[in-house]
N, C-alpha and C positions, 0 to 999 in steps of 0.2 A: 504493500500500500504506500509506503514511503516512498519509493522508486516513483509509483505513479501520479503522487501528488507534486515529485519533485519537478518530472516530465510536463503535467500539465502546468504547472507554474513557469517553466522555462517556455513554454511555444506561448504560455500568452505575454510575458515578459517581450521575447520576440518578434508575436505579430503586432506588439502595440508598438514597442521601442525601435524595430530593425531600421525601418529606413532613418533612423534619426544620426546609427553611429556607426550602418555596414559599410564600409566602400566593399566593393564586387573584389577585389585584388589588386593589390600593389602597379600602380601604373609610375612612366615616366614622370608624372607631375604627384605621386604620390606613394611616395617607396616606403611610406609609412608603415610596418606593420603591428601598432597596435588596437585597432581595429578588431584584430584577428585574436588576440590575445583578450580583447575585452568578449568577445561571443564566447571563447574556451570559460573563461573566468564566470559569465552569465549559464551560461552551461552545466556550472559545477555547482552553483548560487544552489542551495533550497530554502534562502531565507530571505527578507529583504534588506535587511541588515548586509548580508552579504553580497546580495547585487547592488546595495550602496556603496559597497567597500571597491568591487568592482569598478564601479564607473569612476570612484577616488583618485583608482588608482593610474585607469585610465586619462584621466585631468591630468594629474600629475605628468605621466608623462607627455601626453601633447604638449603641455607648460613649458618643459623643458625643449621639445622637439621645437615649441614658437622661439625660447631664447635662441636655436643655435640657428634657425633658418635667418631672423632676424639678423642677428649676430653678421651671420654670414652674408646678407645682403649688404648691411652696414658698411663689412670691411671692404666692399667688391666694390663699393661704389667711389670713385675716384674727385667727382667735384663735392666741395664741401656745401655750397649752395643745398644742393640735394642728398646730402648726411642731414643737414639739418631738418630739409624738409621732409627725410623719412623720420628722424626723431619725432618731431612732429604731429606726425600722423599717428606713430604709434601710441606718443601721451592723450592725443586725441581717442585712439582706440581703448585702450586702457579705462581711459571716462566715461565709455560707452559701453563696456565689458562689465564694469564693474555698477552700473545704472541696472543693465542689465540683469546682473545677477539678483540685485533686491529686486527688482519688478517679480522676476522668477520665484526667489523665495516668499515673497507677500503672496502673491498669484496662490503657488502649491498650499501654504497656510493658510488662507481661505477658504479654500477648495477643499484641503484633506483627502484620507485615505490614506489608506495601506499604501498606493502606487504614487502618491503625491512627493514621498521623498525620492521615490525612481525617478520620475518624471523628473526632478529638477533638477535631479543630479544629470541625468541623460542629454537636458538642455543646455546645463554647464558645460559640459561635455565638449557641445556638440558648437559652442561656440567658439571654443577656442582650438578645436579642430580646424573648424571652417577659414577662421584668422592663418592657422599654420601652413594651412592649401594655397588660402590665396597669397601669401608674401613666398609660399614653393614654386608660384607660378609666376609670379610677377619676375623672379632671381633667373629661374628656368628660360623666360621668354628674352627677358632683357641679355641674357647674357649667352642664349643658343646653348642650354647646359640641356646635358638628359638624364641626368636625373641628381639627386640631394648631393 
C-alpha cells in the first residue's frame, strides 16, 4: 500500500508540476542537468516535506549555475559600458526575483494546502531556472558558443 500511495502521489506531483521544471534533455543552450536530478529526487519524494526538500535543492543549484553563467558572461564581455549595463540588469532582476518570490509566498498562504508549499517552491524554482537559460542564451548567441 505504501508503494502505491507513494506512486500515486509522485504522477500527480508530476502531472501538476512537470511542465513547470522538465526541460525534455540537455540541449546546446541548456546543458543543465539538474532538471533530471530534481524528477529522480521527486520520484523518491513520499512526502511533501520531501518534494520541498527537493525542489530546495534544486534552487540551490540553479543559484549557483545563475552565478557562474552570469559570472561568465561578465568576464567575456570586453566594453565596460556594457559590464555595467549587464550589472544593471541583473540588480534590476534580482528586484524582480525577489518581489516575486513574496507575491509567490503571500499567493500559496492564502490559498493553502498540502500542494501550496510545492507549488511555491516549484515557482521559485522555476524562476530562476528560466533567468539561468536566458543569460545561457544571451552568452551562447552573443559569442557563437555551443554550449556552457
Amino acid at each position: 500500500m505504501k508503494y502505491f500511495s507513494k506512486t500515486v502521489c509522485a504522477i500527480s506531483v508530476l502531472s501538476i508540476l512537470g511542465p513547470l521544471y522538465l526541460e525534455a534533455k540537455p540541449t546546446k543552450s541548456s546543458p543543465y542537468p539538474i532538471s533530471k536530478k530534481l524528477d529522480h529526487c521527486l520520484n523518491q519524494s513520499a512526502t511533501t516535506l520531501e518534494m520541498s526538500n527537493c525542489f530546495g535543492a534544486a534552487q540551490k543549484e540553479w543559484d549557483t549555475a545563475l552565478n557562474m553563467i552570469y559570472k561568465k558572461l561578465l568576464n567575456t564581455i570586453q566594453d565596460n559600458d556594457l559590464k555595467e549595463s549587464l550589472r544593471e540588469i541583473q540588480r534590476n532582476w534580482i528586484i524582480s526575483r525577489d518581489s516575486q518570490f513574496l507575491f509567490l509566498h503571500q499567493l500559496y498562504k492564502l490559498t493553502g494546502g498540502t500542494m501550496s508549499v510545492i507549488n511555491e517552491a516549484s515557482s521559485r524554482t522555476k524562476i530562476i531556472k528560466d533567468r539561468v537559460l536566458e543569460l545561457t542564451d544571451i552568452y551562447n548567441s552573443a559569442y557563437n558558443r555551443e554550449g556552457n
